[in-house]
N, C-alpha and C positions, 0 to 999 in steps of 0.2 A: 876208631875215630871218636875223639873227645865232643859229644854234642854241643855242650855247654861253652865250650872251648869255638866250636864253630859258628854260634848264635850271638856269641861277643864280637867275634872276627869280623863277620858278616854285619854288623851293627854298626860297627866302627865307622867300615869303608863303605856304607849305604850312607851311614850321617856325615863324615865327613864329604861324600860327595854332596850331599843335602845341603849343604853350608850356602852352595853357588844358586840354589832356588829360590832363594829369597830375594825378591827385585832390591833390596837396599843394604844387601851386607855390601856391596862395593865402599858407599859412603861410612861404615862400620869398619872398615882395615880390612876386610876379607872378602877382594874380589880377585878376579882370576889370576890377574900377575903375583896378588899375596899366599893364594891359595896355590897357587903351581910350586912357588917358594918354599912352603909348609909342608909339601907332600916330597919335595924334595929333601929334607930333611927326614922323613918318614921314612923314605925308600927304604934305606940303606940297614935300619933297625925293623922293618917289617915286611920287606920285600918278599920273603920267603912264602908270607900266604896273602899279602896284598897286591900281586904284581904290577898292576898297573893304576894306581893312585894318580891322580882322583879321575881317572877317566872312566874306570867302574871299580865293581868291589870283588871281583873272582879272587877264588879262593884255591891255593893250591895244597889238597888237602894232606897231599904225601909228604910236608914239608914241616910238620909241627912241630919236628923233634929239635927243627931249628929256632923257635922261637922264643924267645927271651918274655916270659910271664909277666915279667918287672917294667922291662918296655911296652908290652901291650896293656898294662895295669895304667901305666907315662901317658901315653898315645889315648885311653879311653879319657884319661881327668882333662886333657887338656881339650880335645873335640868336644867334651862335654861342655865345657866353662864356654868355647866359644857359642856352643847352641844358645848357652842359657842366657848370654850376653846380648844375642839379634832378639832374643826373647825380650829381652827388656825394651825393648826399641817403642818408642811410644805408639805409634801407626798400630804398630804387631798389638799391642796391647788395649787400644781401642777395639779391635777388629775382634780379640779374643771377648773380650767382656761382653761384645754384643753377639758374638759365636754363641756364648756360655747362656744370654737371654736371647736367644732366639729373636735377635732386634735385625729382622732383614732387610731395614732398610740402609743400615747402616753398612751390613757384609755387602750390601750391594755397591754403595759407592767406594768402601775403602780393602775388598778382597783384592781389587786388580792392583793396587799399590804393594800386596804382600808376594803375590804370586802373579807369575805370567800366563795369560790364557790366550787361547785364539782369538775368541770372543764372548759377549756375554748374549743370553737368547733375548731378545726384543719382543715375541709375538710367542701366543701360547703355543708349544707342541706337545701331543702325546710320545713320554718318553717309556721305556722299558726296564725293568727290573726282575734277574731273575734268582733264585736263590737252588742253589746244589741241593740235594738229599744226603748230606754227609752226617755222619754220625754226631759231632760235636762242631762248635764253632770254634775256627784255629787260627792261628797263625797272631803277628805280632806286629806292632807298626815297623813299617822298609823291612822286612821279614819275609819273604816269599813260604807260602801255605807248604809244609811239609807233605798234606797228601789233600792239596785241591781238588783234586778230580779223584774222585775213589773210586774203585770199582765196585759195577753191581751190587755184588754179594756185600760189600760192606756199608751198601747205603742205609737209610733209615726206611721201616714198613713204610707203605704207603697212607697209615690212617696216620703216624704219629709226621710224614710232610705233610699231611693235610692240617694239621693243627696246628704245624710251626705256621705256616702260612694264611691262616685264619689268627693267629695272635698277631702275624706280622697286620692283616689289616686290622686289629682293632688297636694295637698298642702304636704303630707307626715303625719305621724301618730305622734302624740304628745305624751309623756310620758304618762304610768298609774298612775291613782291616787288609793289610797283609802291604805290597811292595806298591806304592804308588806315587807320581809324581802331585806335584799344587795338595802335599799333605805332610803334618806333623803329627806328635804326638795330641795336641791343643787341640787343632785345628783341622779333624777328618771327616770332610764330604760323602755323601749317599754317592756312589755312581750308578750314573745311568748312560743308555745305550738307544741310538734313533731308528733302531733294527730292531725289531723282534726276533730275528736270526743270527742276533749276535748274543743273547742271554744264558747265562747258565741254564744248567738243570732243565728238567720236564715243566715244571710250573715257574710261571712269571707272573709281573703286577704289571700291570698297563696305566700310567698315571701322568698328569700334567701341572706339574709341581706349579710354574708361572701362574698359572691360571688359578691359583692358589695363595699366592703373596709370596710365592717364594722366589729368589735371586736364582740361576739359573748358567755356569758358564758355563762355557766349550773349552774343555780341554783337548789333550794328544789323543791320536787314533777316534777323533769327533766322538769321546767322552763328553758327558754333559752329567757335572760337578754340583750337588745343592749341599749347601754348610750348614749342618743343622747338628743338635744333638739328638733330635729325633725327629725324622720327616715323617708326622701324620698328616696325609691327606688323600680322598679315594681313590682307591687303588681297584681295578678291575682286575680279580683274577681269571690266568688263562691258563689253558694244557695244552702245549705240544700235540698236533696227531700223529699217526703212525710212519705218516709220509717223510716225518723229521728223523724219525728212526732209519727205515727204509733207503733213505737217499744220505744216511752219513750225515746230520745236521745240526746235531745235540751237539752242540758245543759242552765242553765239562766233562763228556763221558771219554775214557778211556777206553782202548784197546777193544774199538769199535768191531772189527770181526770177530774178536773173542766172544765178546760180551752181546753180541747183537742180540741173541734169541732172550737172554736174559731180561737184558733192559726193553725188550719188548714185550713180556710177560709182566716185568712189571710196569712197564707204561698201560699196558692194558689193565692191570691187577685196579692203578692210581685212579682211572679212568672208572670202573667200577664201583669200586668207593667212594667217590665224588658221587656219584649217580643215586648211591644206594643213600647216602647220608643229607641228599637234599641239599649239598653246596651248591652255589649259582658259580657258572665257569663259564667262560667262551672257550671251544673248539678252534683252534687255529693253525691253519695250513701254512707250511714254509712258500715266500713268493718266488 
């Protein structure tokens, strides 16, 4: 299998589906009667690893041998030209320049005109952030993380998560990458989470952005969305206790029976090292 080959493919049919997320490509020529149009022309020259445009982007990976290099070279210049068109849209370009300064009063009034949300948070809450122990930070915008969730053996020691996580609070948390909806290249929010039970990884940040001057929406699966190019603001870190292991609760770990004795030596190892090196941490029980 062609990686490079599949990271295009996948690109394609993530951004062309991306086109319809923008509350104002309709008034731009490309809303869904134009967009169903478009893909119906695609079909027939891409079908083979696109099947079902634009209603997702799966990939039929046994199928390459049929693909015409030349038309999917066709197919990336032209999705591209349209991206770069809604790009130009003045709202979109407002929204970016005050994305780019960190001006949140303005991503406040004019993010809901780019993107669709539930809602936006009105009153402060404590929201949740947690980050994996994986060896390198991966994955690409509309890219799904080639190995999100690692297993044990390939995580990072426990002293060098405790320093990613001590840089994260002093430097401030950087945009998420990888497959998400109310996201572009320009334009990618912190996500957060109203669960402590729903955060990756053994350690989390406990933080209340609003309560901070930051905009704050509710996305899909009650994601709560801040646009920033880098959210500093206090962050309280916490560690997972044993009981999250125990009861199957670590969200991010893989192959939970496999791995269990493991990642609970090293939950214990993390646990340790906190203790020994004088971090402040809260103990936190899954409810």
């Amino acid at each position: 299998m062609d990686k490079d080959l599949t990271v295009r493919l996948r690109k394609l049919g993530l951004r062309f589906c991306s086109i319809g997320d923008y509350l104002f490509s309709g008034r731009m020529g490309y809303g869904s009667r134009e967009r169903e149009r478009l893909a119906e022309r695609m079909k027939p020259e891409l079908s083979f690893v696109l099947p079902n445009v634009p209603s997702d982007a799966e990939i039929d990976f046994g199928r390459f041998d049929y693909l015409d290099n030349s038309k999917l070279q066709e197919w990336e210049q032209r999705v591209e030209a349209i991206t770069r068109e809604i790009w130009e849209d003045e709202t979109y370009q407002k929204v970016l320049q005050a994305y780019n300064a960190n001006d949140q009063e303005v991503i406040s009034q004019l993010m809901p005109l780019i993107f669709d949300f539930y809602d936006k948070l009105k009153r402060p809450r404590v929201l949740y952030h947690g980050v994996t122990p994986r060896r390198t930070s991966i994955g690409d915008f509309l890219l799904d993380f080639d190995d999100e969730k690692p297993p044990v053996e390939e995580y990072i020691t426990p002293d060098e998560y405790i320093d990613r996580m001590l840089r994260i609070q002093d430097e401030g948390l950087i945009p998420s990458l990888g497959e998400h909806q109310n996201t572009d290249e320009n334009l990618r929010p912190v996500f957060t989470v109203v669960k402590h039970e729903d955060t990756y990884g053994l350690l989390f940040f406990e933080l209340n952005p609003l309560e901070q001057g930051y905009a704050v929406f509710v996305g899909t699966d009650n994601e709560h969305l801040i646009y920033a190019p880098k959210l500093k603001v206090p962050m309280r870190l916490c560690l997972k206790s044993m009981w999250y292991v125990e009861t199957d609760r670590i969200d991010g770990a893989v192959n939970i029976n496999d791995d269990r004795q493991q990642l609970m030596d090293y939950r214990n190892n993390l646990e340790n090292r906190l203790r020994e090196r004088g971090v402040s941490f809260t103990l936190v029980e899954p409810r």
